[in-house]
C-alpha positions as CSV (number, residue, x, y, z in Angstrom):
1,X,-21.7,-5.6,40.3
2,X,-19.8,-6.2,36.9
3,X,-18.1,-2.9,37.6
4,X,-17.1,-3.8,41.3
5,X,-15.4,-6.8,39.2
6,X,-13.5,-5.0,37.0
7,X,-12.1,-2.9,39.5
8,X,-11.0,-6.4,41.5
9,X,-9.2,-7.2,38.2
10,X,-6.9,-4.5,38.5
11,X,-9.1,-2.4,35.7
12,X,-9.0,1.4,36.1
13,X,-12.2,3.3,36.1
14,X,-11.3,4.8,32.6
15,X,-11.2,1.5,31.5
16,X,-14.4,0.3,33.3
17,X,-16.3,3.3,31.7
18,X,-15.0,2.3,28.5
19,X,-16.4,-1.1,28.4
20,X,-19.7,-0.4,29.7
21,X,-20.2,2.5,27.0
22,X,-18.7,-0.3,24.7
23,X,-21.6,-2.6,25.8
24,X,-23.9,0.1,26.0
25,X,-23.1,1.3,22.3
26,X,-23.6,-2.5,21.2
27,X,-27.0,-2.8,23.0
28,X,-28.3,-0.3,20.6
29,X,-27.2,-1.9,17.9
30,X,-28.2,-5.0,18.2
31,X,-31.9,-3.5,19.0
32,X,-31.6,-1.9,16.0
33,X,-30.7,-4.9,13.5
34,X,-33.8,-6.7,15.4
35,X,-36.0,-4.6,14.7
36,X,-35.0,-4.0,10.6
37,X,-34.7,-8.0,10.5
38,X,-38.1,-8.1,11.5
39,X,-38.8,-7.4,8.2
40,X,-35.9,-9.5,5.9
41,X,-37.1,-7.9,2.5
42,X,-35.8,-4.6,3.7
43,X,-32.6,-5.5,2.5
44,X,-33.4,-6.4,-0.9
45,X,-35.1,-2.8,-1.5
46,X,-31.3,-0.8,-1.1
47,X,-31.1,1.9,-3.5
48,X,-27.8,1.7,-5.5
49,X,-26.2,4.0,-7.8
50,X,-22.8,4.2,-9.7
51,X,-20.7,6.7,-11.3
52,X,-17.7,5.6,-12.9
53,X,-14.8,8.1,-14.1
54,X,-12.5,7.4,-16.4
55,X,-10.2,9.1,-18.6
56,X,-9.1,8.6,-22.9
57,X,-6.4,8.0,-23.5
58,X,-4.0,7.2,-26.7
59,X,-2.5,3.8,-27.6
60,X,1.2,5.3,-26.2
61,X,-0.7,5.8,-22.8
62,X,-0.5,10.0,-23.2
63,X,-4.5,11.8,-23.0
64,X,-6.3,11.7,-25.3
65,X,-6.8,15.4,-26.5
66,X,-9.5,15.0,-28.5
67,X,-13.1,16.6,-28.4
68,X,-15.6,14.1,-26.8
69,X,-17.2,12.1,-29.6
70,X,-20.5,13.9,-30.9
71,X,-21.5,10.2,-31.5
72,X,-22.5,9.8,-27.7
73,X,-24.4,12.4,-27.5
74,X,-24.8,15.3,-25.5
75,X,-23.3,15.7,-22.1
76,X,-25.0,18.2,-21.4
77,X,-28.4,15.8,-21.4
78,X,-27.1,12.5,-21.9
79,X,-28.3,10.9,-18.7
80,X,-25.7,8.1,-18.8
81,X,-22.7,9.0,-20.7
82,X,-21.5,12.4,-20.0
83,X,-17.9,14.4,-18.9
84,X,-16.1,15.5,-15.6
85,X,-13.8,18.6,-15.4
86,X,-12.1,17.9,-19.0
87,X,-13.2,17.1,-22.5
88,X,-11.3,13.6,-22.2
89,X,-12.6,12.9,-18.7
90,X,-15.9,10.9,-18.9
91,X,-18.2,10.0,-16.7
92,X,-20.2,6.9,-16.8
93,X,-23.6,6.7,-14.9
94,X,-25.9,4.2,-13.6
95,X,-29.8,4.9,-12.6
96,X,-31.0,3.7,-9.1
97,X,-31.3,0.3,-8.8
98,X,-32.1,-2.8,-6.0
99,X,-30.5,-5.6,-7.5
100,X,-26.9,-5.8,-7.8
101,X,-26.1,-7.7,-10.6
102,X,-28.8,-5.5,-12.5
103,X,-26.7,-2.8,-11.4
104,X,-23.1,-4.2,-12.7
105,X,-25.2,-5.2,-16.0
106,X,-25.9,-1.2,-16.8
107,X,-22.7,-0.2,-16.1
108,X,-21.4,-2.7,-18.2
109,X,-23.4,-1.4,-21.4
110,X,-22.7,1.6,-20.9
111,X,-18.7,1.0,-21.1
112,X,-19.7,-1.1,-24.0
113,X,-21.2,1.8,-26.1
114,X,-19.2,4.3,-25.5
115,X,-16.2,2.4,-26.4
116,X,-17.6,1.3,-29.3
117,X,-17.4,5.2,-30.4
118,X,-14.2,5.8,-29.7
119,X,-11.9,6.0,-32.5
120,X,-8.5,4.6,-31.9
121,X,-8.8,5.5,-27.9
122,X,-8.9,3.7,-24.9
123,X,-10.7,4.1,-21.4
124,X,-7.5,4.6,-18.8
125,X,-8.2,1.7,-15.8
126,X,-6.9,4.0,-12.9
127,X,-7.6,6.7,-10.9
128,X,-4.5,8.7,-11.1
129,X,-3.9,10.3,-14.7
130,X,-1.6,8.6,-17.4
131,X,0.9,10.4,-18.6
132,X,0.2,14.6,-19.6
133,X,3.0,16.1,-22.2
134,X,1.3,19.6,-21.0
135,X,-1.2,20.8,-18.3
136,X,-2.5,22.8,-21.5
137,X,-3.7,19.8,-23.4
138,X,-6.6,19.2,-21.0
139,X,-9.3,20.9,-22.4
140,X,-11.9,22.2,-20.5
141,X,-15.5,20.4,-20.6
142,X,-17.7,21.9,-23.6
143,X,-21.6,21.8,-22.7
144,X,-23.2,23.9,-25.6
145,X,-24.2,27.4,-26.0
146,X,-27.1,27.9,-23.9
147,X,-27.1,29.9,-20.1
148,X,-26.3,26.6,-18.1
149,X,-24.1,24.8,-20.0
150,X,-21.3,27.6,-20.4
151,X,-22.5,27.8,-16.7
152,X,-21.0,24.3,-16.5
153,X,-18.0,25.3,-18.4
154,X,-17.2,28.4,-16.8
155,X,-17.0,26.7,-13.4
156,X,-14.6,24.2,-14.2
157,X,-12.5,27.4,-16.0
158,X,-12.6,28.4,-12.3
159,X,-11.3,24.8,-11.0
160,X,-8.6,25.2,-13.4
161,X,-7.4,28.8,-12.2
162,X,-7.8,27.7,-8.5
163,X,-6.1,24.6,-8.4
164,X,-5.0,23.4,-11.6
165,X,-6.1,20.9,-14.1
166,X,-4.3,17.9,-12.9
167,X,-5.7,17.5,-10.0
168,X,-9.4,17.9,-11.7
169,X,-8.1,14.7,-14.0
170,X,-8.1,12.1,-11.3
171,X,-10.5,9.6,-11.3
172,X,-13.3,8.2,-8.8
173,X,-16.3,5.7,-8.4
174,X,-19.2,7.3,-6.2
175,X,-21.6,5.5,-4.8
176,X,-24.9,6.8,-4.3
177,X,-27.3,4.4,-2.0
178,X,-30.6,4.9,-0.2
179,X,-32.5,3.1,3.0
180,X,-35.7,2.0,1.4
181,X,-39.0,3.4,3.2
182,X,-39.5,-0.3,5.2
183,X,-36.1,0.6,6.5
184,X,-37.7,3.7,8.3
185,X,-40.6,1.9,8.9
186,X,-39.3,-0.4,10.8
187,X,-36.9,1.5,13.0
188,X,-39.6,4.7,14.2
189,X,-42.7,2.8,12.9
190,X,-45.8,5.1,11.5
191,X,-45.2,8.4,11.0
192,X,-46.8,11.8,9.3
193,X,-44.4,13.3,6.5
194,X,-42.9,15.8,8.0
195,X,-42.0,13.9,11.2
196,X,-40.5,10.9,8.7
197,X,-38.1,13.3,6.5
198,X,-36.8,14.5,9.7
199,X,-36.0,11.1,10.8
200,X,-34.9,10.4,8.4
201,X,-32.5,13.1,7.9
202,X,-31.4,12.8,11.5
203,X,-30.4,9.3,10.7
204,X,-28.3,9.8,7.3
205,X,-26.1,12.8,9.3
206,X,-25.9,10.2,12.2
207,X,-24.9,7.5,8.9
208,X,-22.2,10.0,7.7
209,X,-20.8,11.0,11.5
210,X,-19.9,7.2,11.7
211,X,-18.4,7.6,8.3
212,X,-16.4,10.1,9.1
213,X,-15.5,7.7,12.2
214,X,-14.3,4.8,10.0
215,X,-14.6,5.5,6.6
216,X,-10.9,5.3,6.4
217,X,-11.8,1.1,6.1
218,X,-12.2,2.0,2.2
219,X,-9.4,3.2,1.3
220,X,-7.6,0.3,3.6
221,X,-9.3,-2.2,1.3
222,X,-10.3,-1.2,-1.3
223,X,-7.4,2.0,-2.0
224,X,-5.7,1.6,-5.6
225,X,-3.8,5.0,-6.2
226,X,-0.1,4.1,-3.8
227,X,1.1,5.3,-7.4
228,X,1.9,8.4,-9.2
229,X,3.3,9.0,-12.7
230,X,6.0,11.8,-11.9
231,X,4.4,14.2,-14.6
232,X,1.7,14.3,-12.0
233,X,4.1,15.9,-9.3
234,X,6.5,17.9,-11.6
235,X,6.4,21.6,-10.2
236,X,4.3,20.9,-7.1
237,X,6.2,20.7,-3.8
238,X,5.6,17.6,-1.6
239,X,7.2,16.3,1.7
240,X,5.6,13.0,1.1
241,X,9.2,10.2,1.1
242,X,8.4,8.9,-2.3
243,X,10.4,5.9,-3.8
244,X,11.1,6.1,-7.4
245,X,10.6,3.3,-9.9
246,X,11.8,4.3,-14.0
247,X,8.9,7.2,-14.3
248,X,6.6,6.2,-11.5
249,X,6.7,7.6,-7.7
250,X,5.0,5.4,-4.7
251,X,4.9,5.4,-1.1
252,X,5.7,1.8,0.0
253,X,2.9,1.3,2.3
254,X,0.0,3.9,0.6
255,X,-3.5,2.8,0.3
256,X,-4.7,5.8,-1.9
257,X,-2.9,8.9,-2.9
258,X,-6.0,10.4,-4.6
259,X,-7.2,11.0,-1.2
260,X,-3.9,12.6,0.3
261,X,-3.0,16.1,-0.2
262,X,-1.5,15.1,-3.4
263,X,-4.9,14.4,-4.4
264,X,-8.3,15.9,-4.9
265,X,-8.3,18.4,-1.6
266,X,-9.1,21.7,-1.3
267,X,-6.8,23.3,1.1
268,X,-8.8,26.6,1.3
269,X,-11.6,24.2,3.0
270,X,-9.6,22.9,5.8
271,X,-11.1,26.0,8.0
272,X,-14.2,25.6,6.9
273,X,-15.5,23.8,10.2
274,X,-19.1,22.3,8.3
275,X,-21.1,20.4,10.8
276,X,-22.7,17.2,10.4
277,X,-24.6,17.0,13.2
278,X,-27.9,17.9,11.7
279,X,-28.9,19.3,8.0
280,X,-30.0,22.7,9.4
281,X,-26.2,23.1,10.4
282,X,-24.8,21.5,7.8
283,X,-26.3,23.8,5.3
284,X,-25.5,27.0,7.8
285,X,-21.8,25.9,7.0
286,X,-22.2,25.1,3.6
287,X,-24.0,28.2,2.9
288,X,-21.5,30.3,4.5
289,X,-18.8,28.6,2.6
290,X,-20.3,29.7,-0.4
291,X,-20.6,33.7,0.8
292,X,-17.2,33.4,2.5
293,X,-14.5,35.7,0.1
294,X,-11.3,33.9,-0.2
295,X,-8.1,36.0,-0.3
296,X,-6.4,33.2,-2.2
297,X,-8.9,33.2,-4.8
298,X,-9.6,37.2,-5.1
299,X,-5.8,37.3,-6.1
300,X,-7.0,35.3,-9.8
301,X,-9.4,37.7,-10.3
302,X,-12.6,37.4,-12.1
303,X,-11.9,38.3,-15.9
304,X,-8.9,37.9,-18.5
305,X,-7.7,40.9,-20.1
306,X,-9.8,40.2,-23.2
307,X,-13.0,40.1,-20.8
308,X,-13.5,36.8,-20.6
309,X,-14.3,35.3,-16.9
310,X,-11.7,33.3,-15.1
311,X,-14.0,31.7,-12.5
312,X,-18.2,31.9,-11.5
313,X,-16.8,34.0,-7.8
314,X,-13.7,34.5,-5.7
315,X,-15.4,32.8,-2.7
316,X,-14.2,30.1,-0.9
317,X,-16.7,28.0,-2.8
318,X,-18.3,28.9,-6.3
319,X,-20.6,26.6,-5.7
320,X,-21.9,24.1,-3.4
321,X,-20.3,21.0,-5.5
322,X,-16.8,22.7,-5.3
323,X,-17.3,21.1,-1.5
324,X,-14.7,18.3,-1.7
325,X,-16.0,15.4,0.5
326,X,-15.2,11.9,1.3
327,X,-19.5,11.6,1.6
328,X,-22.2,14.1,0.8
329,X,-26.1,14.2,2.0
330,X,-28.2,14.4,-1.0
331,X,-31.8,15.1,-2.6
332,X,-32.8,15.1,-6.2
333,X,-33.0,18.4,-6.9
334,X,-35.9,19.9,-8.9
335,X,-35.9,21.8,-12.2
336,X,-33.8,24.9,-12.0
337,X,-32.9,24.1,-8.0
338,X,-29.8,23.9,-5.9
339,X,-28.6,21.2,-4.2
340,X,-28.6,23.0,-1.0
341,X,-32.3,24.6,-1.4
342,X,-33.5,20.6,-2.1
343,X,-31.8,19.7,1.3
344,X,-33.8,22.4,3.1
345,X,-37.1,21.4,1.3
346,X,-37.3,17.9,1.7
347,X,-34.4,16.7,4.0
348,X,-32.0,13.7,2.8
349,X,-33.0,11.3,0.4
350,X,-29.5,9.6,-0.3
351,X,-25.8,9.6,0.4
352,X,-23.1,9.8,-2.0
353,X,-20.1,7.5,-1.3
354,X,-17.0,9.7,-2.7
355,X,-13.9,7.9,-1.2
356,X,-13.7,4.6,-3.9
357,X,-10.5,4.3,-6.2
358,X,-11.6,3.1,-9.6
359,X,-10.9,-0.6,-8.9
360,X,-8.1,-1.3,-11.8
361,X,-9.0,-4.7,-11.8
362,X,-12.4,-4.7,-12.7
363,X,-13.2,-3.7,-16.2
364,X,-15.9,-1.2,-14.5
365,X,-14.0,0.6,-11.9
366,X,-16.4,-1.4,-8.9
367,X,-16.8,-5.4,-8.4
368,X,-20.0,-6.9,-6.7
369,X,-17.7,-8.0,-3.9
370,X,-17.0,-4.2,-2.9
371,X,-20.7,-3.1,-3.6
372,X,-21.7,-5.9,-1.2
373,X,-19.4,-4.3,1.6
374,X,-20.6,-1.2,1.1
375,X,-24.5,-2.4,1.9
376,X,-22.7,-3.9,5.1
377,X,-20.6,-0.7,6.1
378,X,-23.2,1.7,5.5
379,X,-26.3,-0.3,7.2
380,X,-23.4,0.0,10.4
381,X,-23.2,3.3,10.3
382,X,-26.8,3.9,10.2
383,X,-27.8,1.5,13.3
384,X,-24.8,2.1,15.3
385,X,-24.8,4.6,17.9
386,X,-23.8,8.2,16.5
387,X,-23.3,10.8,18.8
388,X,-22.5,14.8,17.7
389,X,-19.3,15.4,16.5
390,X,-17.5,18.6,17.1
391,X,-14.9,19.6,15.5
392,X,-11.8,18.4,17.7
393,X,-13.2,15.3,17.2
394,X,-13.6,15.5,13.3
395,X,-10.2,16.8,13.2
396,X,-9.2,13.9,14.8
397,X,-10.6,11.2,12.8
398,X,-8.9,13.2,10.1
399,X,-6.0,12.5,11.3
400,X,-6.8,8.6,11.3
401,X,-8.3,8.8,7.5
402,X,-4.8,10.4,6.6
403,X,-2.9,7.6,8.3
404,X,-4.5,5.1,6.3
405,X,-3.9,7.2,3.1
406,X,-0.8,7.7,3.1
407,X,1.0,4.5,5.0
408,X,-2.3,1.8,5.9
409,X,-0.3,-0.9,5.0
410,X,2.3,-0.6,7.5
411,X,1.2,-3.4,10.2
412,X,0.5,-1.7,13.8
413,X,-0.4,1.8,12.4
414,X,-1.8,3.1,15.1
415,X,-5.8,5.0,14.8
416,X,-7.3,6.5,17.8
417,X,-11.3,7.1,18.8
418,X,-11.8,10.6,18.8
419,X,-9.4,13.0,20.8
420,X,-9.1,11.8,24.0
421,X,-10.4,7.9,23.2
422,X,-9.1,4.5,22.9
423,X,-6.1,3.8,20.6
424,X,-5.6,0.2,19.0
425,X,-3.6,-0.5,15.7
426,X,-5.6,-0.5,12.3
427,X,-6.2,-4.7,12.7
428,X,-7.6,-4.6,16.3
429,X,-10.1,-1.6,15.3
430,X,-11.0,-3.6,12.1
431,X,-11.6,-7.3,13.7
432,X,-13.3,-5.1,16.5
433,X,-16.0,-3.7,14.1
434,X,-16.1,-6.8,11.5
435,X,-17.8,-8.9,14.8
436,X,-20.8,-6.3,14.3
437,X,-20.4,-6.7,10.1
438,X,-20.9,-10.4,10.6
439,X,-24.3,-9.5,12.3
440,X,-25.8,-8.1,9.6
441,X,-24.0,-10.2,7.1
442,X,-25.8,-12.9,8.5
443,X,-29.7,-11.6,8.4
444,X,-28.5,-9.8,4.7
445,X,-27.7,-13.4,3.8
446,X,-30.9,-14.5,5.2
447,X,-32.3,-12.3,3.0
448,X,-31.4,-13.9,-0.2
449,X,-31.2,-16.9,1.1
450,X,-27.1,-17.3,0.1
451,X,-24.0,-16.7,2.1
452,X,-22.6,-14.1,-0.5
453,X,-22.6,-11.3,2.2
454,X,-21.2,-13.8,4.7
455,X,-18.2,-15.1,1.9
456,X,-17.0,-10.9,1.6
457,X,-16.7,-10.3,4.6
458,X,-14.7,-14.3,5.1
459,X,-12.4,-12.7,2.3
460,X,-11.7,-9.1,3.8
461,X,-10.8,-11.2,7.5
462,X,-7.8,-11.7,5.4
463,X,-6.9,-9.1,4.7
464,X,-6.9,-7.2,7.5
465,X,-3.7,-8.6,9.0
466,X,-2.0,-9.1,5.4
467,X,-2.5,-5.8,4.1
468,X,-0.1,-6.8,1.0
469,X,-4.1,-9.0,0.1
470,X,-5.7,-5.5,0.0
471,X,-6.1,-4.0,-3.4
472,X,-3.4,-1.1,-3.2
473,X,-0.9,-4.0,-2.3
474,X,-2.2,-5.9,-4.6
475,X,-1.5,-3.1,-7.4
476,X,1.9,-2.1,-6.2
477,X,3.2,-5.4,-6.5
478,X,1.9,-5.2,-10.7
479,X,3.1,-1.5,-10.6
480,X,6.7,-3.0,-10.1
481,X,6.4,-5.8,-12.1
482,X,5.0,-3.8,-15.5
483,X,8.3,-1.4,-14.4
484,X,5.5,1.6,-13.5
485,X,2.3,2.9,-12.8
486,X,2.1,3.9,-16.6
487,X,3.0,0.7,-18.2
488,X,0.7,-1.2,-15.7
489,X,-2.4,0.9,-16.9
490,X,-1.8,0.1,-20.3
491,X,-1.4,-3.1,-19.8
492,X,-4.6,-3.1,-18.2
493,X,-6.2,-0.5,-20.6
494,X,-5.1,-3.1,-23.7
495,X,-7.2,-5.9,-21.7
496,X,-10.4,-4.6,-21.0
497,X,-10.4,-3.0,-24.1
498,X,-10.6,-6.5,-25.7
499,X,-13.6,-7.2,-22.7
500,X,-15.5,-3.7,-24.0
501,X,-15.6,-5.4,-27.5
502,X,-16.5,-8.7,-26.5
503,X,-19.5,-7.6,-24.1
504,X,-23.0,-8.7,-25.2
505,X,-26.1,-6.4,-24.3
506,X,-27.9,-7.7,-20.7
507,X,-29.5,-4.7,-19.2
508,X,-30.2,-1.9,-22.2
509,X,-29.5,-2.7,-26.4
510,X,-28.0,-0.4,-29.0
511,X,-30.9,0.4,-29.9
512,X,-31.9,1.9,-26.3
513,X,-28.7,3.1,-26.4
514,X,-28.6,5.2,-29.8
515,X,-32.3,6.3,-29.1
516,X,-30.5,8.3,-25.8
517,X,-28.1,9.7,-28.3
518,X,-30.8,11.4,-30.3
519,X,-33.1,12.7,-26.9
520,X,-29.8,14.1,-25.5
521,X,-28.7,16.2,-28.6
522,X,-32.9,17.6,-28.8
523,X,-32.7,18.0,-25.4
524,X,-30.2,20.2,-25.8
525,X,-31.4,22.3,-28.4
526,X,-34.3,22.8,-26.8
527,X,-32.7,24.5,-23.6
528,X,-30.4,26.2,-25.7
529,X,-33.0,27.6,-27.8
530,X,-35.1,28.8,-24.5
531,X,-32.4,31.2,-23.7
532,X,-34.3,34.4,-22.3
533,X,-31.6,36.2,-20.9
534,X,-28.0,36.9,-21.9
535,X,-25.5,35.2,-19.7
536,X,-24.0,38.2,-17.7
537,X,-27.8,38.3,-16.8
538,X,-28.1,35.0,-16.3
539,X,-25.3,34.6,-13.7
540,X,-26.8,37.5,-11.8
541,X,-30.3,35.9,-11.5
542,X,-28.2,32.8,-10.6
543,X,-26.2,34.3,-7.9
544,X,-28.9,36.6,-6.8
545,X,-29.1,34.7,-3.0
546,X,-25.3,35.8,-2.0
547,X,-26.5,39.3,-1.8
């Protein structure tokens, strides 16, 4: 009868179907969210995890060049404090936890501490790099002498060869976050094991199908890199229309260019064709990927003339974390196991959120408001209707994700559903989907018995149609103030520095602190002085399984 209606109005069938999938799609949802508010406590049982990156730097805003300080320990072991791709790149990480401010309160310390041991240095406040006088000064990450920490090393000597070190210098927050078992529970009800971890997996791939979807809302609200020294570009060809500001190059209406091609992509992926449709195909991809020789990369070669090795392979891969991703399926892997051969024995246990700017202006790189969003975005994906996604479709969405990148500020930007779907500009697709946020908001809120949920999302309604609110727009409009990207982040740098000093102990102590110190630097004896094999030997056992 309601379709017989439609048609009446002067509706075309296209448009008829559309709707009642639309209402169909809906349907599910909302069965879904009854059934997990059945059960409010579920959502105060999220599994949240940080990791912050951030780069030293000197007081004239150049890198720091410096070894990282031996007073933090090891980063090989340290399981807060470690290093990304270069000595002066560190990376700051949290432990699982369900409470948010408990969360913040860890990262917080952890900033503290390891400021504390920096001599003379600051931590750099955004993702793109301050200024480099020569690719040459970023050192490679050290890890020790034992088999898998010059493992570590090697690798990243690899990274360097492939796609130089630049690009491995920009900074991210990633945000790892789990469904609690009541979650599960409540949506397929009792379950053995086995049947669980595959509902459970089947669910996370459906989670990260929808992210793929509209994951680009991220980087519209929350994107902080429409900025780029001109260091950063010098010798790399671009046909992005750049404006120019003193020593600092931006795209007008950019929401993140560490996510465009400028930025931390892998262009030897883009035929990859990894499926997300289940984790069996998923690791068929990624295992392929690994075992797939790359003409690009065969033409580095493998060793320098002296005999030392310029990269772990010449595959497409070297290993599976070389897989750039705006979200990754994972499992806690086991002593002396991949991440892929964890997948295949126990499923998914967690996603990690890859596509967050460090946030310049929060002290941490991450505020409660965006963690809050995430809880709301993710919970979506997971209860909304997911359907396989081939890979017309993901190119597609692609496509949409790059919009966004490169010009999501630009009112009336038009996205479109898959490859042959609906098309509606950025703000009718966002108020669209926020009607479904405010659902859960609502029972989240419930929850806690607050309207802190509810007050995010009131905040974000803004910004949707005045883009300029968002936080790329935000930082442009300091970028060109401070007279560019370089003198902002100082500026910035100068500020928090004074915070990191000021900050009182609330989650750990320096005691706690300096005890991890100590563990990390035995800890890495210990594996250092287990060495059984020399390293040649060592990467043969390790690589064994591409034969």
């Amino acid at each position: 009868m309601s379709s017989i209606y439609l048609l009446d109005a002067g509706l075309s069938i296209e448009r008829v179907l559309s709707k009642y999938i639309s209402d169909l799609v809906l349907t599910i949802f909302s069965q879904r969210l009854k059934q997990v508010t059945a059960n409010k406590q579920v959502f105060k049982q999220y599994g949240r995890g940080v990791e912050r990156e951030t780069l030293r730097y000197n007081p004239d805003g150049h890198i720091a060049i410096t070894p990282h300080p031996q007073s933090l320990g090891s980063t090989l072991t340290h399981q807060w404090i470690t290093t990304d791709f270069s000595e002066s790149l560190m990376e700051f990480i949290t432990p699982v936890s369900h409470d948010i401010p408990e969360l913040l309160a860890q990262l917080q310390d952890i900033h503290h501490y390891a400021h504390s041991k920096l001599e003379g240095e600051q931590l750099w406040p955004l993702s793109m790099p301050c200024a480099v006088k020569n690719e040459d000064d970023i050192e490679l990450a050290q890890y020790g002498t034992s088999n898998p920490g010059r493992m570590k090393t090697l690798y990243r000597q690899g990274l360097k060869h492939r796609y130089g070190s630049l690009m491995q210098i920009i900074s991210g927050v990633h945000f790892n976050f789990s469904f609690p078992e009541s979650f599960w529970d409540s949506l397929y009800g009792e379950q053995d094991q086995a049947a669980r971890q595959a509902s459970k997996s089947e669910a996370y791939f459906g989670l990260i199908r929808n992210y793929y979807r509209f994951g680009w809302l991220i980087p519209y609200f929350f994107g902080a890199s429409p900025a780029i020294c001109n260091t950063f570009v010098k010798g790399r060809e671009t046909n992005l229309p750049f404006e120019t500001l003193n020593e600092t190059l931006y795209l007008p209406h950019a929401t993140s260019l560490r996510l465009s091609d400028l930025g931390y992509t892998n262009s030897e992926q883009s035929d990859l064709k990894i499926s997300f449709n289940s984790v069996e195909e998923y690791l068929q991809g990624l295992n392929k990927a690994i075992r797939t020789p790359s003409e690009a990369f065969s033409k580095i070669g493998l060793e320098e003339e002296d005999g030392h090795l310029k990269q772990l392979n010449s595959n497409v891969l070297q290993i599976e974390n070389e897989l750039y991703a705006p979200i990754r399926p994972k499992r806690v892997a086991r002593s002396g196991e991949k991440p892929s051969e964890a997948l295949e024995r126990g499923g998914v246990e967690y996603i990690e959120v890859r596509a967050l700017d460090v946030n310049p202006f929060s002290p941490v790189g991450i505020s409660e408001r965006q963690i809050r969003f995430l809880d709301i975005f993710i919970t979506w994906c997971a209860l909304s209707e997911s359907a396989p996604m081939d890979d017309c479709e993901l190119t597609c969405w692609q496509r949409n994700w790059n919009s966004v990148i490169t010009e999501g500020r630009r009112k009336g930007v038009d996205l479109t559903i898959g490859c042959d779907g609906e098309k509606l500009t950025l703000q009718q697709w966002v108020h669209r989907i926020f009607d479904q946020f405010e659902m859960i908001a609502k029972e989240m809120d419930a929850a806690y018995g607050n309207n802190d949920y509810q007050d995010v999302l009131t905040e974000l309604r803004d910004w949707i149609d005045e883009p300029e609110l968002t936080l790329s727009g935000k930082m442009l409009e300091k970028v060109k103030q401070h007279g560019g990207n370089g003198q902002f982040g100082m500026q910035l740098g100068n500020s928090y520095q004074e915070q990191y000093r000021q900050h009182k102990y609330g989650a750990y102590s320096k005691e706690i602190m300096d005890q991890e110190v100590s563990d990390s630097l035995n800890k890495q004896h210990q594996i250092e002085a287990a060495d059984a094999v020399d390293f040649e030997q060592y990467l043969k056992d390790y690589f064994a399984y591409l034969k």
